[in-house]
C-alpha positions in Angstrom: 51.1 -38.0 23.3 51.7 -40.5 26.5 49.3 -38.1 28.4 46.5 -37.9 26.1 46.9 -41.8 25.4 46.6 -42.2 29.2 48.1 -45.6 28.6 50.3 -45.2 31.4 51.2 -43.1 34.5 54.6 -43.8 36.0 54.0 -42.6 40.2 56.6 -42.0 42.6 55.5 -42.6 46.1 56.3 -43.7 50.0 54.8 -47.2 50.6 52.5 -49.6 49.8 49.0 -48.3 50.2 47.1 -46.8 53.0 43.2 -45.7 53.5 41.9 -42.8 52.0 41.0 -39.8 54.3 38.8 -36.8 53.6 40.7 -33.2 54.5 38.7 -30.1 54.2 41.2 -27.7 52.8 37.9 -24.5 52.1 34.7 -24.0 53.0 32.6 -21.0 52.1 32.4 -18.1 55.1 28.3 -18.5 54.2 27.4 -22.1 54.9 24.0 -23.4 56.2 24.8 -24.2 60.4 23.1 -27.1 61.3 22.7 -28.4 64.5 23.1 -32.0 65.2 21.6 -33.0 68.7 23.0 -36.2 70.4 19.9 -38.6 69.8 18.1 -39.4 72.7 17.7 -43.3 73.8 14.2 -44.4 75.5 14.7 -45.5 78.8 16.1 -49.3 79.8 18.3 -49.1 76.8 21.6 -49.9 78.3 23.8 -49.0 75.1 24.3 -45.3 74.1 22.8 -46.5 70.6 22.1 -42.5 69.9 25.2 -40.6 70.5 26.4 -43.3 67.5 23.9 -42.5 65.2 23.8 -38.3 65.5 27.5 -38.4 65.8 27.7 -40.7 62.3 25.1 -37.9 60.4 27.1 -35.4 61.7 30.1 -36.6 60.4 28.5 -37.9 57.0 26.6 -34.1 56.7 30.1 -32.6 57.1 32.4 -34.7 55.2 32.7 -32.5 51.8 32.7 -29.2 53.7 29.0 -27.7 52.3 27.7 -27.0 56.1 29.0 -25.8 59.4 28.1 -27.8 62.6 27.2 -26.2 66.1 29.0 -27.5 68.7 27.7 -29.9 71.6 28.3 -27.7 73.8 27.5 -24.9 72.4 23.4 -26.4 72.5 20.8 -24.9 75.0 18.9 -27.9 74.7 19.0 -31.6 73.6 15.7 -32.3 73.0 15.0 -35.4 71.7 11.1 -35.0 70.4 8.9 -32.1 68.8 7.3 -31.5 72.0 10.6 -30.7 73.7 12.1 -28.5 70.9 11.8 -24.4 71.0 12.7 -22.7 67.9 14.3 -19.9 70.0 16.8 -22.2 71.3 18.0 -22.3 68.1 17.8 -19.1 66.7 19.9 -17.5 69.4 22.4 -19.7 68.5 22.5 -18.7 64.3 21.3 -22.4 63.4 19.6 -22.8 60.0 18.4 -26.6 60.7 18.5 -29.0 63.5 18.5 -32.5 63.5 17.2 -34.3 66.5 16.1 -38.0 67.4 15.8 -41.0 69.2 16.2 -45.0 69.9 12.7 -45.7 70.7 13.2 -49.6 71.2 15.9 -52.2 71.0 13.8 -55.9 70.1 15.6 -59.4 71.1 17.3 -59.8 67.7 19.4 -56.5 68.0 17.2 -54.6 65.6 16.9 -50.7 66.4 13.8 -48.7 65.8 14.7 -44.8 65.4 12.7 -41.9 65.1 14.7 -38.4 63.9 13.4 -34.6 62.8 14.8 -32.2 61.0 13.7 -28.7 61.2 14.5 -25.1 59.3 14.7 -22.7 61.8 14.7 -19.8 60.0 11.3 -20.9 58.7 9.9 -22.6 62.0 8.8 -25.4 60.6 9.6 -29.2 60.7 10.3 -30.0 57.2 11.7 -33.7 57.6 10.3 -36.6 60.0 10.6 -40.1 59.6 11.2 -44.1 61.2 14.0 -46.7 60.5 14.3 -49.9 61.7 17.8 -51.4 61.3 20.2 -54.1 62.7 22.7 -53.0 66.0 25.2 -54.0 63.4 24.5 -51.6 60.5 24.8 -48.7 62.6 26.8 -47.0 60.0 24.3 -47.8 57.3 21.3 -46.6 59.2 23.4 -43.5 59.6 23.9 -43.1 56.0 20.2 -43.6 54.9 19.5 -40.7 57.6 21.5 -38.7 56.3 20.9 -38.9 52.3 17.3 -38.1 53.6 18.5 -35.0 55.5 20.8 -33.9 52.7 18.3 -34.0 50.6 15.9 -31.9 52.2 18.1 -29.3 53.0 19.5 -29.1 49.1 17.5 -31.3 47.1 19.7 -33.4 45.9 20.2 -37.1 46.2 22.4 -37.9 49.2 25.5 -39.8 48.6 26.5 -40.9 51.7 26.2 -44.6 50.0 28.1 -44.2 47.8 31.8 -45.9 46.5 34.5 -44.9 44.8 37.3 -46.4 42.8 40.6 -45.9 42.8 44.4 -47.0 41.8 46.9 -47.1 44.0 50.7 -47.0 43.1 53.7 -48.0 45.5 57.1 -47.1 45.5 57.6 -51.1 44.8 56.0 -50.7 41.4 52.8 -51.7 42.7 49.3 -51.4 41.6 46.3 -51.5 43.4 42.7 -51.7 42.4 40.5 -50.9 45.4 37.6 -49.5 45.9 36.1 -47.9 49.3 33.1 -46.1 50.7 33.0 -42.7 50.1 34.5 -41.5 53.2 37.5 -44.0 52.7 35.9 -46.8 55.3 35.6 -50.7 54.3 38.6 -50.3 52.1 39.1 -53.9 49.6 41.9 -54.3 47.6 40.4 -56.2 44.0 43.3 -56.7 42.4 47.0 -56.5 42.8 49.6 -56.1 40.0 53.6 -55.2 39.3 52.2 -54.5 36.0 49.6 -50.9 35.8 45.9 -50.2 36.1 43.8 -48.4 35.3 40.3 -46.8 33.6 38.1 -48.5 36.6 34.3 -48.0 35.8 31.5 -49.6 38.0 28.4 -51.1 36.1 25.3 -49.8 36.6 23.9 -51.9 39.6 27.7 -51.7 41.6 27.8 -55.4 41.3 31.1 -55.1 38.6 33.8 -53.1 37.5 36.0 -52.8 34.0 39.4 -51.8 34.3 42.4 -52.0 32.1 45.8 -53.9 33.1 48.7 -54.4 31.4 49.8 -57.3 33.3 50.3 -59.3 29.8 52.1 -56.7 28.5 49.5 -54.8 26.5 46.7 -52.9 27.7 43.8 -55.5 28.2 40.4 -54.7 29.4 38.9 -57.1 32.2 35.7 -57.3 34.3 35.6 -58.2 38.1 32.4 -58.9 39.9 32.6 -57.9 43.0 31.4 -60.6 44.9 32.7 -63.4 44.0 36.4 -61.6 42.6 36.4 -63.6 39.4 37.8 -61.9 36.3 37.0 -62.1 32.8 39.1 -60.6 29.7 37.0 -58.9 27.2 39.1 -60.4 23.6 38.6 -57.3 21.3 41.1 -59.1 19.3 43.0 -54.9 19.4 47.3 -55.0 19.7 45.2 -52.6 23.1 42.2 -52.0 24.3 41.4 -49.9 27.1 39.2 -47.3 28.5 35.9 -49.4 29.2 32.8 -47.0 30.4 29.3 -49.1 31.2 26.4 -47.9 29.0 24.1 -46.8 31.7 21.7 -49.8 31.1 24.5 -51.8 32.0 24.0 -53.6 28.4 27.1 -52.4 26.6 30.6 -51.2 27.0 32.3 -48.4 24.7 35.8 -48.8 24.6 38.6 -48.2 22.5 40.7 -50.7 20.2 43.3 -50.1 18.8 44.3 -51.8 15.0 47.7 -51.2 13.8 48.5 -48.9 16.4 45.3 -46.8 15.6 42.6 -46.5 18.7 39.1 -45.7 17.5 35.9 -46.3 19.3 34.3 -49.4 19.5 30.7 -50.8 21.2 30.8 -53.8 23.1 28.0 -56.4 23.6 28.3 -57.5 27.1 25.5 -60.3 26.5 26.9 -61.2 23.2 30.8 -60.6 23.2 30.3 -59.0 19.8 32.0 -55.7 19.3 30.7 -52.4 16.7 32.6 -50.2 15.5 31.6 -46.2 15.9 35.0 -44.2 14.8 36.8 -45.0 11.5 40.0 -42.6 11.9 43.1 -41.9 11.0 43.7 -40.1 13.9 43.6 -40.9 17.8 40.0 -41.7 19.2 40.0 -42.4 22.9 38.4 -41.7 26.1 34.7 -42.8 25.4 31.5 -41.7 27.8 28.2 -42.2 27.5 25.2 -39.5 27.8 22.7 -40.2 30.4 20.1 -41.6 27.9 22.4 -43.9 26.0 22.2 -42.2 22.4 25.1 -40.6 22.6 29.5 -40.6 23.4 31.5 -38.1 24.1 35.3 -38.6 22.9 38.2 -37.4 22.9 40.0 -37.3 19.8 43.6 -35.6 17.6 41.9 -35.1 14.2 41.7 -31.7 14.4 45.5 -31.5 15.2 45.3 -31.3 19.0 43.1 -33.1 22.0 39.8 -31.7 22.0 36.2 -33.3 22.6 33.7 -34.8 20.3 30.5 -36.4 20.6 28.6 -39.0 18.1 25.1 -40.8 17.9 25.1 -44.2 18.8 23.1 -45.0 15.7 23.5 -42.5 13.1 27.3 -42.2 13.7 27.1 -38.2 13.2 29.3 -36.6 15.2 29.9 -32.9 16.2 32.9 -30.8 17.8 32.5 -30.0 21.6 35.7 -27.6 22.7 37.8 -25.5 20.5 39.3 -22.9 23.5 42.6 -23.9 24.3 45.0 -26.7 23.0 43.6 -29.8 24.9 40.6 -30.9 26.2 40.1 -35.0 26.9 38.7 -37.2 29.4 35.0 -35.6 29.0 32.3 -36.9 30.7 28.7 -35.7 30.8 26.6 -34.3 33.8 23.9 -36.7 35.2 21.5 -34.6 33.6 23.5 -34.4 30.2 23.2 -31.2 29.9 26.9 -30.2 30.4 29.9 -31.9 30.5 33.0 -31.7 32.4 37.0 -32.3 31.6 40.1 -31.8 31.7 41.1 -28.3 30.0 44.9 -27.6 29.2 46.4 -24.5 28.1 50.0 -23.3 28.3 50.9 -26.7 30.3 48.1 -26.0 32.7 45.3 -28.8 33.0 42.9 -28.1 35.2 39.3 -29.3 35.4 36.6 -27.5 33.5 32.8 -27.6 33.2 30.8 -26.3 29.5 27.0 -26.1 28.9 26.0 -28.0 25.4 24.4 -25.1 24.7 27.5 -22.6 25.5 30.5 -21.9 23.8 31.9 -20.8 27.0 34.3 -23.3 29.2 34.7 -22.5 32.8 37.6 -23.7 34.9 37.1 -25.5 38.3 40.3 -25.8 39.4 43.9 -23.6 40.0 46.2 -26.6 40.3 48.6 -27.2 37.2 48.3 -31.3 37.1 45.0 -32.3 37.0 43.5 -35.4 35.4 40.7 -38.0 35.7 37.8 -36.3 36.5 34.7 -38.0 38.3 31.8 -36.6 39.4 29.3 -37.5 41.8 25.7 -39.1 41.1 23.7 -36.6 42.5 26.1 -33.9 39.9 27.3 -31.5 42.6 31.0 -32.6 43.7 33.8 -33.5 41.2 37.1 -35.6 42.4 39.3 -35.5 40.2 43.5 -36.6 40.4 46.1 -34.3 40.7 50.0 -34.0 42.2 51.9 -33.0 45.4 55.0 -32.7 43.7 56.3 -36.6 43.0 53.1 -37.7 45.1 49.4 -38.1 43.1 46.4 -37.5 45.3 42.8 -36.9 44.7 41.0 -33.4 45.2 37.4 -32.3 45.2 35.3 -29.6 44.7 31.5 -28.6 44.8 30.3 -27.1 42.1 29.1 -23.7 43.3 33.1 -23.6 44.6 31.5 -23.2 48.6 34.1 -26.6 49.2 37.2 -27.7 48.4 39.0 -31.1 50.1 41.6 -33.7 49.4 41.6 -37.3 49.5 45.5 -38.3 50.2 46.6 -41.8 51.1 48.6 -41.7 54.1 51.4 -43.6 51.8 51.6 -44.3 47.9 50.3 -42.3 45.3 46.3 -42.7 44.2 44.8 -41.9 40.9 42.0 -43.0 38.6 39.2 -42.2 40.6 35.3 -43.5 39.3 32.4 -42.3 41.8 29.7 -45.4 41.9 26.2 -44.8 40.9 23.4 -44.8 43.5 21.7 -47.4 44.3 17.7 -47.2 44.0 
């Protein structure tokens, strides 16, 4: 029952914590190659401006293991335009794409004007070409708006090289951590520090604040940060707890769960109005709220059937409708970006694992083949879940694309992490 409350996780770990760091543990034998060529810099500009940038879309491209990278040296040719690029250099090599470009001018206030390509070789065309203008200081950021455009060329998806991700981290002290980072573990900020835990971070819709619970009173209180500014604000759902906050996607509402007399059901929160509405009346356990896509509807997870499974209900009519019935527990469900499917966490025999079900299926299918896994988040673009899992005594997070090509891990290099909430992107 403590698990499927998800009140509180009790972690064992080293030391207070340390950065997150991506660590390809699989990649498919059939990736797409893709060659990134060192960007070229026009001549009189003294700094080395394009190394940087290819080397940062290189890095970003590769950082969930879905391509394979030819080597610098392993290049015929560094062009740097279209009129010095030859296909054949490229097909020799077994490259699907190549990325090439260049620092065309450096102005006196540091601002960078870059020019980059992206061609499919197997198709011998240029499919991608386009012009940034950025500061000398935002390097990294011009990086990361190249290469959402390249990723999503080559896959069609959204890049999400922008993106954030939340996290808890627990010390050996009996410290938690809010923090949040980018997505490859950089420009780490700690939020919030407690002896007390926390957990259940969600980010509004426009990245500007996140909900989380802390039991720093004693009971399980929900508060909102904004990031900016670091102020907090406790939401008084006037609940002995209340806990697991999730942003309506218009950034209007939270659903969260309150709990009278010891019985959690589902309520609505009015961020505007400070007024709660109540959606679950039940004797049993109603927890882990999630909002589909287009607002009308919640997934849940919920005991009234005598075990954890998943349940959703309209936000207005109240009806509600059974989601899982294979295997003993299911909880923590969350809908795809398109809201088409959902994904979980699936137990059986003491196994949970992460699992993925089409609305309109019966049939569940199971991501993972760890024994321990919890908290799953997925990416905005839909096509990478991290969820939280265990090294023995020591909680990490692991990912996975969804076509299984790539697997990685995101360990911190002391302390235990868990609760992990990918950001939305930013339009």
């Amino acid at each position: 029952m403590i698990r499927f409350l998800s009140i509180l996780f009790i972690l064992v770990s080293n030391t207070i914590f340390s950065i997150l760091e991506i660590e390809i543990l699989k990649g498919s034998d059939n990736l797409s190659k893709v060659a990134f060529v060192p960007f070229g810099n026009e001549s009189g500009i003294e700094e080395n401006y394009g190394s940087q940038i290819s080397k940062n879309i290189e890095k970003n491209m590769l950082l969930f293991g879905e391509f394979e990278n030819l080597a610098v040296n392993e290049m015929l040719s560094y062009p740097s335009s279209e009129n010095d690029f030859y296909y054949r250099d490229w097909k020799v090599l077994g490259v699907d794409y190549s990325v090439i470009g260049k620092v065309n001018s450096v102005n006196a206030l540091g601002n960078l004007n870059i020019s980059y390509s992206l061609f499919n070789i197997n198709r011998r065309i240029k499919i991608l070409e386009g012009e940034i203008v950025g500061s000398e200081d935002n390097i990294e950021d011009i990086s990361k708006i190249i290469s959402n455009r390249i990723y999503e060329q080559i896959t069609g998806l959204r890049g999400i090289f922008d993106t954030k991700l939340a996290y808890v981290i627990n010390s050996d002290a009996d410290t938690y951590q809010m923090c949040i980072s980018d997505i490859d573990g950089k420009n780490e900020q700690i939020l919030f520090t407690s002896k007390a835990p926390i957990m259940s971070p969600d980010w509004s819709p426009d990245r500007k604040k996140i909900a989380y619970v802390s039991f720093e009173n004693g009971l399980a209180e929900i508060f909102i940060q904004d990031l900016q500014s670091g102020e907090r604000d406790s939401i008084q759902a006037l609940g002995m707890t209340n806990s697991a906050p999730v942003w309506s996607p218009d950034g209007k509402s939270l659903a969260l769960v309150v709990s009278f007399s010891g019985n959690p059901d589902i309520f609505l929160y009015s961020i505007r109005n400070k007024r709660l509405v109540r959606l679950t009346n039940h004797y049993g356990i109603d927890t882990e709220p999630s909002w589909s896509p287009d607002s009308k509807k919640i997934i849940f997870t919920s005991d009234r059937s005598g075990s954890p499974q998943l349940y959703e209900i309209s936000t207005k009519s109240k009806r509600k409708k059974r989601l899982t019935r294979d295997g003993n527990y299911n909880a923590r469900g969350r809908y795809f970006p398109d809201g088409k499917s959902i994904f979980f966490v699936h137990g059986n025999n003491g196994n949970f694992q992460i699992a993925i079900k089409k609305l309109s299926s019966r049939y569940i299918e199971t991501l993972t083949s760890t024994s321990l896994d919890e908290s799953p988040t997925i990416s905005p673009n839909g096509n990478i879940i991290i969820y939280a899992t265990k090294d023995g005594s020591n909680g990490y997070l692991g990912g996975i694309t969804l076509d299984g090509k790539a697997r990685f891990s995101l360990p911190v290099k002391n302390g235990s992490v868990r609760e992990p909430a990918w950001s939305p992107l930013l339009n």
